[in-house]
NUVO-870147 format. One record per residue (C-alpha): x, y, z negated; residue number from 1; residue in one letter. Coordinates in steps of 0.1 Angstrom, whole numbers, plus 5000, padded with zeros to 4 digits. Layout:
// NUVO-870147
X Y Z NUM a $
...
This chain:
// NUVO-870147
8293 5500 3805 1 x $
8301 5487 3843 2 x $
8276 5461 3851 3 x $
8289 5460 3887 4 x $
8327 5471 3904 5 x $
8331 5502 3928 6 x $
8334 5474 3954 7 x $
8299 5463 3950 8 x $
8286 5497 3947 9 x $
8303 5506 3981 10 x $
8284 5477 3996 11 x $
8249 5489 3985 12 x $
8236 5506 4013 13 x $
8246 5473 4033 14 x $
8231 5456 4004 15 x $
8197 5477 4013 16 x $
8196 5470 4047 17 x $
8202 5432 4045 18 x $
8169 5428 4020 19 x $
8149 5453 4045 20 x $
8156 5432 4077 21 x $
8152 5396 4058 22 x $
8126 5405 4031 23 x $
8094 5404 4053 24 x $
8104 5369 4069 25 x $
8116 5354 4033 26 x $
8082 5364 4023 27 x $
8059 5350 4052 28 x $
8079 5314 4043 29 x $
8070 5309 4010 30 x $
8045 5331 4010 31 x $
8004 5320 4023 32 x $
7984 5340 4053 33 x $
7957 5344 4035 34 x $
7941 5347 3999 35 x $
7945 5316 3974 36 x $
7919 5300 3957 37 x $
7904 5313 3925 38 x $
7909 5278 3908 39 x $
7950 5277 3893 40 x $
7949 5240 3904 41 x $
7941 5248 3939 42 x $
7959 5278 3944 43 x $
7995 5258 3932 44 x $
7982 5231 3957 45 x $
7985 5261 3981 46 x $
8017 5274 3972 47 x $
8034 5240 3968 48 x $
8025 5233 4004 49 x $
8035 5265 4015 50 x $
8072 5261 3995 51 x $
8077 5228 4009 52 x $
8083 5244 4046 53 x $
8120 5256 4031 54 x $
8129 5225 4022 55 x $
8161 5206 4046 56 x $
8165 5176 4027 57 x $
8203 5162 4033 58 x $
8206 5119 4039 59 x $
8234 5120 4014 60 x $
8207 5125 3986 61 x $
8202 5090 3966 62 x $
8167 5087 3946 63 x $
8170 5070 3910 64 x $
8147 5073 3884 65 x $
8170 5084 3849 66 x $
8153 5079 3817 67 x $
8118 5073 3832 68 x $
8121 5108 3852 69 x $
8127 5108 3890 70 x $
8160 5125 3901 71 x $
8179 5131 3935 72 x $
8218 5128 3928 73 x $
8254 5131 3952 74 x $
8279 5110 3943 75 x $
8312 5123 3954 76 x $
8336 5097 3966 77 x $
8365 5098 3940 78 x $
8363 5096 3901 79 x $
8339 5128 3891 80 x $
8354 5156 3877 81 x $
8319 5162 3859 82 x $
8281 5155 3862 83 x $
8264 5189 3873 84 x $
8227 5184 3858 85 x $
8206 5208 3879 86 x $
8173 5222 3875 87 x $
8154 5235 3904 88 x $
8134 5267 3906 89 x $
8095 5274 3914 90 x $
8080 5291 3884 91 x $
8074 5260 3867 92 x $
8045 5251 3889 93 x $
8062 5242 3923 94 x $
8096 5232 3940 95 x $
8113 5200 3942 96 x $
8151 5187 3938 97 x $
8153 5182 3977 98 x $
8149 5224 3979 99 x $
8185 5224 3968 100 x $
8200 5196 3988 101 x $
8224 5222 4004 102 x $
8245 5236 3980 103 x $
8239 5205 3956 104 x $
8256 5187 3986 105 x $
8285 5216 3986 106 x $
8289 5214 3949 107 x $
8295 5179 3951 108 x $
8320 5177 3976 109 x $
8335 5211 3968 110 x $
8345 5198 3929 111 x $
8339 5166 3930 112 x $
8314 5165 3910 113 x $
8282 5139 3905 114 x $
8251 5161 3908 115 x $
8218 5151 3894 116 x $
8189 5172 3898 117 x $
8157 5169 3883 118 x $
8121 5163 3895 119 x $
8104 5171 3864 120 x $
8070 5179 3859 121 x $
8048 5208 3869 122 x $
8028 5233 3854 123 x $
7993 5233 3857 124 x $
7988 5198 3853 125 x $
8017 5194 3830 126 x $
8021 5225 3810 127 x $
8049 5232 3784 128 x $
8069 5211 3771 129 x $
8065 5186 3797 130 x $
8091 5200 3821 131 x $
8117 5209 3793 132 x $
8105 5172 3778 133 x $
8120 5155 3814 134 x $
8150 5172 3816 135 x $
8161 5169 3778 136 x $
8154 5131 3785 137 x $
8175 5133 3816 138 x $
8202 5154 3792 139 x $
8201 5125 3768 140 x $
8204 5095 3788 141 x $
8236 5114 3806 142 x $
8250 5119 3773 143 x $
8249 5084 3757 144 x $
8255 5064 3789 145 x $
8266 5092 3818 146 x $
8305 5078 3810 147 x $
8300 5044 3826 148 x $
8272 5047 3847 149 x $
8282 5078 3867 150 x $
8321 5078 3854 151 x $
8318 5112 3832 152 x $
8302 5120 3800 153 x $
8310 5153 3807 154 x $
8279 5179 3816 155 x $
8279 5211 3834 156 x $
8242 5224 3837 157 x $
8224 5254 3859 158 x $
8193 5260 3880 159 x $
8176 5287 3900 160 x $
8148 5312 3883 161 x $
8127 5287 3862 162 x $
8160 5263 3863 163 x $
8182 5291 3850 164 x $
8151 5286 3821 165 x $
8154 5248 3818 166 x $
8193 5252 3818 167 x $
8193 5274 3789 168 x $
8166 5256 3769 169 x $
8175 5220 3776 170 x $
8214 5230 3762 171 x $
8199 5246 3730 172 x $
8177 5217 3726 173 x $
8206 5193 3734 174 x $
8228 5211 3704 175 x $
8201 5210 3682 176 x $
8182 5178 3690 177 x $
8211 5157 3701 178 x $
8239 5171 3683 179 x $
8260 5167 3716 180 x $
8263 5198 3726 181 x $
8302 5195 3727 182 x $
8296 5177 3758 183 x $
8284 5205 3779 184 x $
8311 5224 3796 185 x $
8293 5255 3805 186 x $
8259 5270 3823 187 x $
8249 5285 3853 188 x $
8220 5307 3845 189 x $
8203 5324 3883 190 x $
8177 5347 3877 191 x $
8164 5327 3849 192 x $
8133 5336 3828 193 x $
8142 5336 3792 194 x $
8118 5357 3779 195 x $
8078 5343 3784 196 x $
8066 5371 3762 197 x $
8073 5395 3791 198 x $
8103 5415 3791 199 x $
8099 5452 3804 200 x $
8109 5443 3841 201 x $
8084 5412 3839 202 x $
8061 5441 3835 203 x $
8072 5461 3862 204 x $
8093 5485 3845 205 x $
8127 5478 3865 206 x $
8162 5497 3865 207 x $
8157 5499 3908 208 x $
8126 5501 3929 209 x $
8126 5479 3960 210 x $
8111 5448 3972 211 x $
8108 5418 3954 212 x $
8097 5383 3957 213 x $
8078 5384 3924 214 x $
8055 5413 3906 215 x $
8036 5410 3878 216 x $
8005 5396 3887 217 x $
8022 5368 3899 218 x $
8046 5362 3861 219 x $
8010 5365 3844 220 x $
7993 5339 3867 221 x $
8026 5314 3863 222 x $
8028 5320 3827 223 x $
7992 5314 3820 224 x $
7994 5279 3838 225 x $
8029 5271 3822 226 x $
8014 5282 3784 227 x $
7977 5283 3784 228 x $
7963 5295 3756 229 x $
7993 5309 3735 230 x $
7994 5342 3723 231 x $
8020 5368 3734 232 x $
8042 5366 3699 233 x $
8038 5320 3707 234 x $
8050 5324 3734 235 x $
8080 5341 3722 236 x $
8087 5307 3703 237 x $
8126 5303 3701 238 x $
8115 5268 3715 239 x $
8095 5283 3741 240 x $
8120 5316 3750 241 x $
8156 5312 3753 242 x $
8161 5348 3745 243 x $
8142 5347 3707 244 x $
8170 5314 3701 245 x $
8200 5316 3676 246 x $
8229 5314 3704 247 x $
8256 5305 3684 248 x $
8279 5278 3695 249 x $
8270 5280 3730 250 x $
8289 5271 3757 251 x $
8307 5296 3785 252 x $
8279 5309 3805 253 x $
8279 5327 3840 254 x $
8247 5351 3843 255 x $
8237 5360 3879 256 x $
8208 5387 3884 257 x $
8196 5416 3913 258 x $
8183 5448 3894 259 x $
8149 5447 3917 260 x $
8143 5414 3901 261 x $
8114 5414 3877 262 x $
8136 5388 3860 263 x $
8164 5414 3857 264 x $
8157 5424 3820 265 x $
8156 5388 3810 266 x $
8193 5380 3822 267 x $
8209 5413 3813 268 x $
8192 5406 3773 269 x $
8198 5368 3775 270 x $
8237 5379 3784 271 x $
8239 5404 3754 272 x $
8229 5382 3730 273 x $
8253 5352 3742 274 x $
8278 5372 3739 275 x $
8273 5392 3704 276 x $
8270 5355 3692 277 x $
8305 5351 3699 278 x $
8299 5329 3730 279 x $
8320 5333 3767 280 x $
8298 5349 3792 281 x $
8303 5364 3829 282 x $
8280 5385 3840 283 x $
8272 5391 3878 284 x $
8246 5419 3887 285 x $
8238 5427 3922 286 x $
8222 5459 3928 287 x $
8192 5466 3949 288 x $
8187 5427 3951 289 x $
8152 5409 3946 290 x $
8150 5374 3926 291 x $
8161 5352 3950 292 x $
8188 5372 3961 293 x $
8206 5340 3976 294 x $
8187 5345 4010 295 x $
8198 5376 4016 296 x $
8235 5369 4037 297 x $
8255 5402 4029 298 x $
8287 5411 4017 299 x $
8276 5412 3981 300 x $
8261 5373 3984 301 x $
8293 5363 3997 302 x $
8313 5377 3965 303 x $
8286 5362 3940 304 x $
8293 5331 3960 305 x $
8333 5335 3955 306 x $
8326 5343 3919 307 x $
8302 5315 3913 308 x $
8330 5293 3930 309 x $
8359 5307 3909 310 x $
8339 5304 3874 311 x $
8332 5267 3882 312 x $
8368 5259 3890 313 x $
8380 5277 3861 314 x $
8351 5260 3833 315 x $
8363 5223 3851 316 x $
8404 5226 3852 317 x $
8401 5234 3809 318 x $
């Protein structure tokens, strides 16, 4: 079994080189100078500030609130092919729509579609299921009135890291909660975390060595503020994990992972299951990549781009 084409492994030493010259300044961005605080509360206070320093918020944003939960949307300017519902990444304890204006903005115009991402809420204040609560309500309300208040009915949904989560557990819940799961056209799962149990890589056991934007200290420390107090086997819930679900009837999914991630397991497991359950899925592994791969410009971004691209054209023209 290929998990990658002779063209990507040509570009691997590139690959290398690109995460060695931008890792260090990735890092110091989202990253603090000095130690954080002993108390969770404080030390996400720290981090959030931190984080917010990547954010270039774009003036075609539009704030609404959608089922009592703020969201930041782009409207495109013809009749929307589809409403992208998109879940932004930080661990379930930080980020912000506004962190994704960019390619929200490009996704929008690119497809036409209406994008509305979702400011849900954060971990430690709010632990589980207050995030997944949001965006199911946000899943719902696009569902029963999407159709004439945004002019489609019709739902792709993705995110980043803990959005590739949220994507994957807000469609199981809208299949099994809403019965409307007929609606979604397919997912875009990035370097999602399926698996709160811990999956080998989460644990440091991954297929490649090399630098990465998370360790395990750090998926303890977010786990424990996202699910305090649950046991490793509870938090292995099928309504907590995405991986421990029953997958069947699922829609076409595209799966996007780097093998340094200590996410990688949780994709390449997450991918083999949706498939063996009879669903579509395209996988797209990028070797020697951290988690949060996307800021690291090489040639083997730019194809996962292209592919990305393609798989959205192809899941909106059926």
């Amino acid at each position: 079994m290929k998990l990658w084409s002779a063209e990507i492994e040509a570009l691997r030493p590139e690959t290398r080189e690109a995460v060695a010259a931008g890792f260090d300044t990735i890092n110091e961005m989202i990253g603090t100078a000095g130690p954080y605080p002993d108390d969770p509360l404080e030390r996400t206070k720290v981090a959030r500030r931190q984080f917010e320093r990547i954010y270039a918020p774009s003036p075609d944003a539009e704030e609404r609130t959608i089922a009592g939960v703020p969201c930041r949307l782009f409207l495109p300017e013809e009749q929307p092919s589809a409403v992208y519902l998109h879940f932004h990444g930080g661990a379930m304890i930080l980020g912000s729509p506004v962190m994704n204006d960019i390619p929200n903005a490009d996704l929008c115009k690119r497809f036409g579609m209406t994008v509305v991402s979702v400011d849900y809420r954060l971990a430690p204040e709010y632990p589980f299921p207050a995030g997944p609560d949001d965006c199911v309500a946000v899943a719902a309300w696009l569902v029963e009135h999407g159709e004439q208040e945004l002019g489609s009915a019709r739902l792709l949904i993705g995110g980043e890291s803990a959005g590739g989560y949220l994507s994957a557990a807000v469609a199981l819940r809208i299949r099994d909660e809403l019965d409307a799961i007929d609606h979604v056209a397919g997912l875009n799962l990035v370097f999602g975390v399926y698996d709160w149990g811990r999956t080998p890589s989460q644990r440091g056991m991954r297929p490649h060595e090399g630098p990465d934007l998370l360790d395990p200290a750090e998926i303890r420390f977010v786990t424990d503020c996202y699910l305090p107090s649950r046991s490793i086997e509870e938090r292995r819930d099928a309504d907590v994990s995405p991986l421990y679900a029953d997958l069947h009837g699922m829609p076409p999914a595209l799966m996007s992972v780097g093998t340094c991630d200590h996410l990688v397991d949780d994709t390449l497991m997450l991918a083999a299951r949706w498939a063996a359950a009879g669903n579509e899925v395209e996988l797209f592994v990028a070797p020697d990549m951290p988690h949060g791969f996307l800021a690291f410009p090489c040639a083997v971004t730019d194809l996962w781009a292209g592919r990305t691209n393609a798989w959205f054209a192809d899941v909106l023209a059926r």
